[in-house]
MIKOLRO-661600 format. One line per field, with one value per residue (C-alpha): x negated, y, z negated; residue number from 1. Coordinates in Angstrom, 2 decimals. Each point is the difference from the previous one (the first is absolute). Layout:
<atoms>
xx: X; ...
yy: Y; ...
zz: Z; ...
resi: NUM; ...
</atoms>
This chain:
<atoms>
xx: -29.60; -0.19; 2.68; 1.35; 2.83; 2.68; 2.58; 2.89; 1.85; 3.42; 0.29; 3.28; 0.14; 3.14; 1.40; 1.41; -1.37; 2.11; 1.10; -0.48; -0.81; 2.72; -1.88; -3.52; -2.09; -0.23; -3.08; -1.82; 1.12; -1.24; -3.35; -0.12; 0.47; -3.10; -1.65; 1.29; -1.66; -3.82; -1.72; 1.22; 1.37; 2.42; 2.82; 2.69; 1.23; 2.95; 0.58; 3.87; 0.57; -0.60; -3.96; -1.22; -3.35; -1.50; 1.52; -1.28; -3.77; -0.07; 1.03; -2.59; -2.49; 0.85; -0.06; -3.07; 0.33; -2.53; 2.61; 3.08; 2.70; 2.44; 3.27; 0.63; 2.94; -0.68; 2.66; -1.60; -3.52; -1.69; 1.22; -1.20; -3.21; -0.40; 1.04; -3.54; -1.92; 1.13; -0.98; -3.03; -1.34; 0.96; -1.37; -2.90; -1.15; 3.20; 0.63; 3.23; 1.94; 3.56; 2.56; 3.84; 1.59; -2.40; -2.92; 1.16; 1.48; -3.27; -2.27; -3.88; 1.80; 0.65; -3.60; -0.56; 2.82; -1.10; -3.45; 0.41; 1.78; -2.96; 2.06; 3.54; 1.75; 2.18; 3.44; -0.10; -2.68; 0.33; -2.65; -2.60; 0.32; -0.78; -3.16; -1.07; 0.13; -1.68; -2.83; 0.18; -2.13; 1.76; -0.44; 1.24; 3.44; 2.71; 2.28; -2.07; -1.28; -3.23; -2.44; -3.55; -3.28; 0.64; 3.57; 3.93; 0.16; 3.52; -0.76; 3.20; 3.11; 0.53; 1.70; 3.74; 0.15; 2.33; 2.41; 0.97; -3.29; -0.01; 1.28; 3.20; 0.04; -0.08; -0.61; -1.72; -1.23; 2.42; 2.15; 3.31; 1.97; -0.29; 1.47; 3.06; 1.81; -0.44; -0.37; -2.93; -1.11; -0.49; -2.05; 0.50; -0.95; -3.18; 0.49; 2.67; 0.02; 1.71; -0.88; 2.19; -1.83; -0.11; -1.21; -2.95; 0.08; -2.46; -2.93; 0.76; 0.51; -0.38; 2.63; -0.13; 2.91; -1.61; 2.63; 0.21; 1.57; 3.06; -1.28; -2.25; 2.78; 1.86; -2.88; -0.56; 4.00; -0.15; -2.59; 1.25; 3.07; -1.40; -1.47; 3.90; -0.50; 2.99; -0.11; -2.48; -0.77; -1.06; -2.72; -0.22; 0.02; 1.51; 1.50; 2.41; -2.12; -0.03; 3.53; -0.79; -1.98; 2.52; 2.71; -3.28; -0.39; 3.88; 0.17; -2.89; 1.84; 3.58; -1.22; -1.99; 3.14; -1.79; 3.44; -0.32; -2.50; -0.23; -2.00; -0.35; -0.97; -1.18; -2.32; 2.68; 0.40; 0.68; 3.14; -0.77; -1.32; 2.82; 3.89; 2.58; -0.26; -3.47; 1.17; 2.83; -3.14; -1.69; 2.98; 0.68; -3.61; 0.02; -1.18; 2.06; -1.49; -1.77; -0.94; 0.02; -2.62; 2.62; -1.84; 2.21; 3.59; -0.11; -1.64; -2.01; -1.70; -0.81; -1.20; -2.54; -1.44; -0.53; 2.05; 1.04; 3.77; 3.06; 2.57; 2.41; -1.40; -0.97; 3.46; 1.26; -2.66; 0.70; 3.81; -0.60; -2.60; 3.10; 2.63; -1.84; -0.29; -3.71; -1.14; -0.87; -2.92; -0.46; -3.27; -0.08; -3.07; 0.67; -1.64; -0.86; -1.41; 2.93; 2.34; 2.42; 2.55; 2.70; -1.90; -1.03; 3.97; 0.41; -2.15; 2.05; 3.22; -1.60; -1.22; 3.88; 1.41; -0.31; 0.20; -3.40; -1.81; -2.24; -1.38; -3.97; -1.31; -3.29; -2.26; -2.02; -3.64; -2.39; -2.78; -3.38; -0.48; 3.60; 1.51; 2.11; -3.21; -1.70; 3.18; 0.06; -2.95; -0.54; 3.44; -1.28; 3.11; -1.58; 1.51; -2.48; -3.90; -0.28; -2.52; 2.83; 3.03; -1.37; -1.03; 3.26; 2.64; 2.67; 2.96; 2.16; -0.63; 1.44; -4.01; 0.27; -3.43; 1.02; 2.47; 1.25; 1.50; 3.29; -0.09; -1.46; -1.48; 3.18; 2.12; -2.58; 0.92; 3.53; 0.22; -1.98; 2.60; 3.25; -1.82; -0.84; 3.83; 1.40; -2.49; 1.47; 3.92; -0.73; -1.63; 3.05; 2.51; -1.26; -0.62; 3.68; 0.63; -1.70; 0.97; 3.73; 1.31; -1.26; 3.08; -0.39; -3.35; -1.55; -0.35; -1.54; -2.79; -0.70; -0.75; -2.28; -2.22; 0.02; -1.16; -2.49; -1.40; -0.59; -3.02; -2.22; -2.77; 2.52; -1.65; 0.64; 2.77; 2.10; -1.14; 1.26; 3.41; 0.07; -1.05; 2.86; 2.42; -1.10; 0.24; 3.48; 1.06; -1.20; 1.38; 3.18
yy: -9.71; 2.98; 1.97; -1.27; 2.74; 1.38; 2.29; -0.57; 3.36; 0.72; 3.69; 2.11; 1.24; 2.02; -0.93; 2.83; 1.06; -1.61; -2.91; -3.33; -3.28; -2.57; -3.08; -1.07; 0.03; -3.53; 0.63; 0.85; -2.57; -2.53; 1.86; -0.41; -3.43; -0.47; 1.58; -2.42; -2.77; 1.60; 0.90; 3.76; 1.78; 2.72; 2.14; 1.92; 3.24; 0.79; 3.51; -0.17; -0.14; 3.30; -0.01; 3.37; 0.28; 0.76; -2.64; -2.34; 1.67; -0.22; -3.52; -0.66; 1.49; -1.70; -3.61; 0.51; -1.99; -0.85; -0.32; 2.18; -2.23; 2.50; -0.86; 2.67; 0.74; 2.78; 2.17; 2.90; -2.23; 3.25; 0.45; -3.49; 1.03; 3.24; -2.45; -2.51; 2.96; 1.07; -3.74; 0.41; 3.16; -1.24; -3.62; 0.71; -3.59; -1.67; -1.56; 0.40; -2.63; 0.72; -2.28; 0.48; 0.97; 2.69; -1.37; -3.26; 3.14; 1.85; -2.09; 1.69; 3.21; 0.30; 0.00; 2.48; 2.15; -0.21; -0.33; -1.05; -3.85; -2.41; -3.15; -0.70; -3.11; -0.68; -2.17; -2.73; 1.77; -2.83; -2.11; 3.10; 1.64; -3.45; -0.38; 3.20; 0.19; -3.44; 1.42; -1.97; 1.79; 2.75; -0.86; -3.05; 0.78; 0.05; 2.82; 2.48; 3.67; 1.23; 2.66; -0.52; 1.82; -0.15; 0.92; -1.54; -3.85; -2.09; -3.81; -0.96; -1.25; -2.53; -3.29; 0.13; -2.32; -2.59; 1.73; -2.96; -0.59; 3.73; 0.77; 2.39; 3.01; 0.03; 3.48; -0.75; 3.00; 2.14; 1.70; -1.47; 1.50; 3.93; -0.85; 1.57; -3.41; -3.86; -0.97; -1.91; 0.66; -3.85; -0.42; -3.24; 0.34; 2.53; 1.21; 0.24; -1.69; 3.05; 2.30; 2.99; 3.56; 1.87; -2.26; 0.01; -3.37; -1.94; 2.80; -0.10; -3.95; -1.79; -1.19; -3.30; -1.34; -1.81; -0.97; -2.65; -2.62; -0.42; -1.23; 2.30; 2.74; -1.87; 0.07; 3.53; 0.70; -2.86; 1.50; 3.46; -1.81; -1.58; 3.85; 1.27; 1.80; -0.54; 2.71; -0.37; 1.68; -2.03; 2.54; -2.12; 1.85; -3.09; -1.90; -2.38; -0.55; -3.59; -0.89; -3.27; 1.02; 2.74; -2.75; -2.58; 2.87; 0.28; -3.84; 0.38; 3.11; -2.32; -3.13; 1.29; 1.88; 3.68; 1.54; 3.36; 1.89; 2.67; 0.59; 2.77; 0.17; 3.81; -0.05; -1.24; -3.28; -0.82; -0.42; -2.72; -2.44; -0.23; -1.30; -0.07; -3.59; 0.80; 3.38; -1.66; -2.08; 2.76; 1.76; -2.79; -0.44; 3.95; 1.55; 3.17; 2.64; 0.41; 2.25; -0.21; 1.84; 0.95; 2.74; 1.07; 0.29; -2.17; -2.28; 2.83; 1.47; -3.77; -1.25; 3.49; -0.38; -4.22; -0.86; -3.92; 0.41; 1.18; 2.49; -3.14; -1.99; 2.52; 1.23; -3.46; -0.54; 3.32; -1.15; -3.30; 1.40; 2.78; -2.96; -2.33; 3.05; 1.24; 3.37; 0.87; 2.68; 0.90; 1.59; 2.10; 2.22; 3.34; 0.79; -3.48; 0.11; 1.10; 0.71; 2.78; 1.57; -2.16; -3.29; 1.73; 0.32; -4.02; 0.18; 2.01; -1.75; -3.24; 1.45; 1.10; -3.22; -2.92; 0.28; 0.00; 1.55; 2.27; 1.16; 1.55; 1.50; 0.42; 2.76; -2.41; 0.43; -1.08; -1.87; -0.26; -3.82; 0.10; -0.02; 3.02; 1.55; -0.73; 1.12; 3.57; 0.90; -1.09; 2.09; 2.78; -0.18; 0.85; 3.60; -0.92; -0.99; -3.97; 2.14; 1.49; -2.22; -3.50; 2.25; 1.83; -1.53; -1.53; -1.95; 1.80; 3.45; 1.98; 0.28; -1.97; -0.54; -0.50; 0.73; -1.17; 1.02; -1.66; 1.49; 3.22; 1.35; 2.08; -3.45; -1.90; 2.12; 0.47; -4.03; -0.29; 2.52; -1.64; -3.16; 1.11; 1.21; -3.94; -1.55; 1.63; -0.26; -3.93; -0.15; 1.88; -2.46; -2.89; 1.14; 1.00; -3.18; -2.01; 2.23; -0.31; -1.18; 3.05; 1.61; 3.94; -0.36; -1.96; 3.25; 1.93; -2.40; -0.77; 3.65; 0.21; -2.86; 1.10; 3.30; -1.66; -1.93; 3.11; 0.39; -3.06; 1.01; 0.97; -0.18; -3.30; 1.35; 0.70; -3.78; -1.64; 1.48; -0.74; -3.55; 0.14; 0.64; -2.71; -2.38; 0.65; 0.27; -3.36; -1.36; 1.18
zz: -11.45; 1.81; -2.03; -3.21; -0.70; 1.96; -0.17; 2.30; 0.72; 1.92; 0.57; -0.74; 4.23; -0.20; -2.82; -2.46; -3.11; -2.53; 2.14; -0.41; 2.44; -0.18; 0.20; 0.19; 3.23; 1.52; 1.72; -2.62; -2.42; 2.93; -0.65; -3.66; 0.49; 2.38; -2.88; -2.77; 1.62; -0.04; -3.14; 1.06; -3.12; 1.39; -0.77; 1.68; 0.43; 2.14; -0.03; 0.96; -3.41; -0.79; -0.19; 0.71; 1.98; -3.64; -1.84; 3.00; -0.34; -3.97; 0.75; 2.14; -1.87; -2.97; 1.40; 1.83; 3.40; 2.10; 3.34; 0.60; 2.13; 1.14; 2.35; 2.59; 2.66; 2.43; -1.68; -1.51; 0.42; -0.45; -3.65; -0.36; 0.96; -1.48; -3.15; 0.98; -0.04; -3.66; -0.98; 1.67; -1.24; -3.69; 0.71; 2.26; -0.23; 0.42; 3.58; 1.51; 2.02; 2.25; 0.92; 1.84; 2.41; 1.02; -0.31; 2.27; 2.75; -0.08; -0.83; 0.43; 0.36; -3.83; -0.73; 2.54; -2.02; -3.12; -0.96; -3.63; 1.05; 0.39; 1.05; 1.39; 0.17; 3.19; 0.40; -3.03; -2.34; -3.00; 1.43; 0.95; -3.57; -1.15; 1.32; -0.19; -3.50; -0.21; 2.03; 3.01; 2.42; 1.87; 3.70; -0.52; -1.58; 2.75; -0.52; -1.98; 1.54; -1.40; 0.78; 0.67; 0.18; 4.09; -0.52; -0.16; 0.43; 0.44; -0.70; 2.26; -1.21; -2.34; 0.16; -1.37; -3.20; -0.52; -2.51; -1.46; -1.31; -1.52; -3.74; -0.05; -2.34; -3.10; -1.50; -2.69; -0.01; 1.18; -2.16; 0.40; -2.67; 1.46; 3.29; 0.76; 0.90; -1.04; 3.85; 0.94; 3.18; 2.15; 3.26; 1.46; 3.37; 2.68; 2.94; 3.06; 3.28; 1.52; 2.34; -0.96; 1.73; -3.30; -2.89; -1.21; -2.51; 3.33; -1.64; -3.51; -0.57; 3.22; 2.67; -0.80; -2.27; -3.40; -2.16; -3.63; -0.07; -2.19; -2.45; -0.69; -0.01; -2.05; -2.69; -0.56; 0.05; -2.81; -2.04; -0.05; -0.78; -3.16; -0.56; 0.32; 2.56; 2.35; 2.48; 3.12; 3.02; 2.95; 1.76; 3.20; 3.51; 1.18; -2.74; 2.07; 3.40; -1.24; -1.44; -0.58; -2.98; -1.04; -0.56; -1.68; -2.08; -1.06; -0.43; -2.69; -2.03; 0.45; -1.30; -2.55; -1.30; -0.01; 0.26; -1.54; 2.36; 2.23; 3.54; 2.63; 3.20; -0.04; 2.56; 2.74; 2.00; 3.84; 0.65; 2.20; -2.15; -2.41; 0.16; -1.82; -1.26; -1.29; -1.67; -1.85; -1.62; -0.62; -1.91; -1.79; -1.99; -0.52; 2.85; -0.01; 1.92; 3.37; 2.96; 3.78; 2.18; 2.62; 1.14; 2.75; 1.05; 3.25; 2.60; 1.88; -2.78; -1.16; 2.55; 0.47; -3.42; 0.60; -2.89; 1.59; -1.14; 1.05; -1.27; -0.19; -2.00; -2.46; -0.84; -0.27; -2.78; -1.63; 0.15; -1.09; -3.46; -0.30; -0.28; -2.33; -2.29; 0.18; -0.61; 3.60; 0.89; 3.61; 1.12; 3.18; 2.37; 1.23; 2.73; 1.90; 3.75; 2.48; -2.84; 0.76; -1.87; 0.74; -1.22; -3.17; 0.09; 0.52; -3.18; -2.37; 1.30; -1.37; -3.01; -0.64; 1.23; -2.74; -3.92; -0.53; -3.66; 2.30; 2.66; 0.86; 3.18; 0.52; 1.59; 2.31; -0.40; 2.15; -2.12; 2.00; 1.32; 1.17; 3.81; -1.40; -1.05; 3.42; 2.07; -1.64; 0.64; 3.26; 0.79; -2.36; -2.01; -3.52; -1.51; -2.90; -0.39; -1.10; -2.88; -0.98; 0.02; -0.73; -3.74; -0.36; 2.37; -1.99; 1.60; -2.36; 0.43; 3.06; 2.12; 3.52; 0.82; 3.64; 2.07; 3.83; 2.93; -0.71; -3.60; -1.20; -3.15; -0.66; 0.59; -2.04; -3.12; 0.59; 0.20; -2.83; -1.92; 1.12; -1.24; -3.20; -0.30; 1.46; -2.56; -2.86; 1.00; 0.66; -3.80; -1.34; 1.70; -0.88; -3.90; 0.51; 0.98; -2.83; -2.44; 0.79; -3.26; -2.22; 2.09; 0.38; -0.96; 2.32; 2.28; -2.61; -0.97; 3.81; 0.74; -3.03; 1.11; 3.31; -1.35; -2.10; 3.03; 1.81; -2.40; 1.23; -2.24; -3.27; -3.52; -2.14; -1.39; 2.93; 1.65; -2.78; 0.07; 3.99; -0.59; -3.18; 2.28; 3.11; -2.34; -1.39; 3.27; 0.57; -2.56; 1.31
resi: 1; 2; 3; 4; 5; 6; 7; 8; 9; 10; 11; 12; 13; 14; 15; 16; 17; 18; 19; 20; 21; 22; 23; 24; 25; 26; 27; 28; 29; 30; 31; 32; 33; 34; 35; 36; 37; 38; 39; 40; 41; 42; 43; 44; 45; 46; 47; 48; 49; 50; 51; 52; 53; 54; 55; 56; 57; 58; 59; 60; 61; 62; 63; 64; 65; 66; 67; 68; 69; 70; 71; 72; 73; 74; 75; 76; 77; 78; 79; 80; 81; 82; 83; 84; 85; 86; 87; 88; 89; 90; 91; 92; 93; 94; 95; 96; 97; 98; 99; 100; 101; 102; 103; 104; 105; 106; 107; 108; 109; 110; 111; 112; 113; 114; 115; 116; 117; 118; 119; 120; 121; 122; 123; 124; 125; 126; 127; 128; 129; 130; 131; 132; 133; 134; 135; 136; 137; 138; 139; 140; 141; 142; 143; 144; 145; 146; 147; 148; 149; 150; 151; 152; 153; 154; 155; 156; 157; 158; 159; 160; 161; 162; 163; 164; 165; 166; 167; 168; 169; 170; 171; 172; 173; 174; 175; 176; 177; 178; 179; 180; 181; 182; 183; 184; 185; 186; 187; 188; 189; 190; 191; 192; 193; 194; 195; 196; 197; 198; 199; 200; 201; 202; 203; 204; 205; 206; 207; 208; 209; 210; 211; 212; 213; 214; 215; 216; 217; 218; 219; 220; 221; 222; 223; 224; 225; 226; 227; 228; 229; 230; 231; 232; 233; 234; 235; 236; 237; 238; 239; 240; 241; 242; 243; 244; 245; 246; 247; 248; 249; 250; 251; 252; 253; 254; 255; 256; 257; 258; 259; 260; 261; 262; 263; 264; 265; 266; 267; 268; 269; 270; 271; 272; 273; 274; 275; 276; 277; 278; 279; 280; 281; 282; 283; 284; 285; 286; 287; 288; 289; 290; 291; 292; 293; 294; 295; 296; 297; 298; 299; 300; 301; 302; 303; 304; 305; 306; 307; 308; 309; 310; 311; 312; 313; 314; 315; 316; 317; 318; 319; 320; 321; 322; 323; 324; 325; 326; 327; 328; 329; 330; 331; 332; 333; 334; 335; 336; 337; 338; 339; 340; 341; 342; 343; 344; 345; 346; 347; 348; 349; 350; 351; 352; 353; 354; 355; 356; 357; 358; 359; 360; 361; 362; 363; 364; 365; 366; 367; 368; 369; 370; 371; 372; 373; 374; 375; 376; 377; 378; 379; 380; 381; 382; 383; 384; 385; 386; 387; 388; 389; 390; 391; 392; 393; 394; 395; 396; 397; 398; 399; 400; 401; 402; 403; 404; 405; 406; 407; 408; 409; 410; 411; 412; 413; 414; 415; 416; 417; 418; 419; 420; 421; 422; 423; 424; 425; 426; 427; 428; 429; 430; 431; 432; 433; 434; 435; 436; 437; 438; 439; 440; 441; 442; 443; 444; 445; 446; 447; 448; 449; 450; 451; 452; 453; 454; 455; 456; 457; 458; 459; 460; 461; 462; 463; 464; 465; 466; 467; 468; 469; 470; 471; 472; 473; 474; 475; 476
</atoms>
């Protein structure tokens, strides 16, 4: 064995100070399973629940590791670092492995960054941690980035696994009970076929769609079930691409009379691959949220960004999840490629135009690796360093880190302000709506939650009274 204990870390990124994750990271829990079947002794520290950079170093220090796996995004990355260099200088002789989304975007790049990382793990990182730690020689572990006397080497990319044949999470050794929520986090299916201009999911997990089988679903729902845990949310980028499964999937919950739980789709579903025969299933085994990627408010802007559907078809889905009773999220881009004024319009007319729960535009950001990416700098679009906003950007925060002849910087923040002010009076409504039989009150509690989510970030105290109220305004 090369290394025979590991501490698995999720950072806090922008978390606030007293706030508090809501559910377990999947990824990571697939990584603490790799682990469980090696002679690996490891524990984990996820830092979203409320784990100071001291805390996490006394921890460290204490348990005595001889690997640091740490999962990174690019968002604020250079905390993350400045965070590896803390572990280093206290653990000198621990190594330090990275995994995520940034690592798989930038791949030699983060070594180049930051000088205290001696490995990274690219795409599916279960399989490379694994045989790292078992001490399988380095140059012959697909996936892994390592440094050597002559300098940075990248093994190439590594074979997607069959994800059948992988165990789900666990968390054993996670600590469920200070979560903020009872939700457990599901990932049933990699990767999206899609060519969409913007996203960057082809870098961070692979294009090609993986997905388990029903079955195999249907296991992990039943043994969080048997847990009592009835609340899950299905991570997925691309949850129904194959709806044959979706409905195998429903068929298993039905006949196995699992009648009292609770999905979400937060992470949004194509429009396309859905109808309302197949959403009526869905409702009926306790799927009761989900999101649409619309995007954009109409064909032009669709077709510019290479989404593959039509503005048709995705408002007779969002009518159809409306009807059936779902609570209805609709994500949009400001910004796109040839977007003007008037189709950002198209956008906020749609946003206002069914009874949805919510609404959420995005400041596009063009992640490296991406057409988007590659089109704004060849047109020299950029109003902000890559250095600068792939670390800070946020797509909730008023920063355009581009703008275009058919929209300016100016119009890029004034969009992104009307936005902001359509996003909360859509949240008010529909609280108003659910909430209609506490009579005069109904208003009064809306506005407070829609206060309340105003502070994404709020302490613990303040997310538990928003997530209160959600839920007696679905009970309603």
């Amino acid at each position: 064995m090369r290394y025979q204990r590991v501490a698995l870390i999720s950072p806090r990124y922008a978390i606030g100070p007293n706030a508090i994750a809501d559910h377990p990271p999947a990824g990571l829990g697939y990584l603490a399973e790799a682990l469980e079947s090696t002679a690996v002794d490891y524990i984990v520290i996820d830092q979203r629940l409320g784990y100071t950079n001291q805390a996490l170093l006394s921890m460290i220090t204490e348990y005595r590791p001889d690997l640091v796996g740490i999962s990174m995004m690019t968002y604020l990355h250079q905390d993350t670092y400045a965070t590896i260099g803390e572990i280093k200088t206290a653990c000198p002789e621990t190594d330090i492995v990275v995994g995520g989304p940034h690592a798989s975007t930038l791949r030699e790049t983060v070594l180049k960054e930051c000088p205290d990382i001696d490995y990274a793990v690219v795409l599916e990182g279960e399989g490379a941690l694994k045989e790292l730690c078992q001490g399988i020689p380095l140059a012959k572990i697909k996936g892994l980035i390592y440094r050597t006397k002559s300098g940075i080497v990248f093994n190439g990319d590594r074979p997607f696994q069959h994800l059948d044949d992988m165990a789900f999470p666990c968390f054993s050794k996670f600590e469920l009970d200070k979560y903020l929520t009872s939700m457990i986090p599901l990932v049933t299916s990699r990767g999206c076929p899609y060519n969409c201009i913007y996203c960057p999911v082809e870098k961070a997990i692979g294009k090609r769609f993986r997905m388990r089988s029903a079955e195999s679903v249907f296991l992990e729902i039943k043994y969080w079930r048997d847990r009592s845990f009835r609340e899950y949310l299905i991570l997925d980028d691309n949850f129904t691409l194959n709806p044959r499964r979706v409905l195998e999937i429903c068929d298993l919950v039905k006949d196995d009379n699992l009648n009292d739980l609770n999905f979400g789709l937060p992470n949004g579903i194509r429009a396309d691959r859905i109808d309302r025969s197949m959403l009526k299933t869905m409702k009926d085994v306790g799927f009761t949220k989900l999101a649409f990627g619309v995007e954009a408010g109409n064909d032009k802007v669709l077709s510019e960004i290479d989404k593959g559907e039509g503005i048709e078809r995705i408002e007779e889905s969002i009518r159809a999840a409306c009807e059936l009773g779902f609570g209805v999220t609709l994500f949009f881009l400001i910004g796109s490629p040839s977007e003007t004024w008037e189709d950002f319009m198209d956008s906020i007319n749609l946003a206002r135009r069914y009874p949805v729960d919510e609404v959420r535009f995005y400041n596009l950001i063009p992640f490296p690796g991406t057409r988007l990416f590659e089109w704004v700098k060849a047109n020299d679009y950029l109003v902000q360093d890559p250095s600068t906003y792939l670390n800070s950007a946020s797509h909730f925060t008023n920063s355009p880190c581009f703008a275009t002849p058919e929209m300016s910087l100016r119009e890029r923040r004034k969009a992104f302000n009307l936005a902001t002010k359509v996003a909360r009076q859509v949240k008010k409504k529909a609280l108003s709506r659910r909430l209609a039989y506490l009579g005069p009150l109904a208003g009064f509690v809306a506005v407070v939650y829609t206060n309340l989510r105003r502070l994404r970030y709020a302490d613990q105290a303040m997310r538990k009274l928003r997530s209160a109220i959600a839920k007696v305004a679905s009970a309603g």
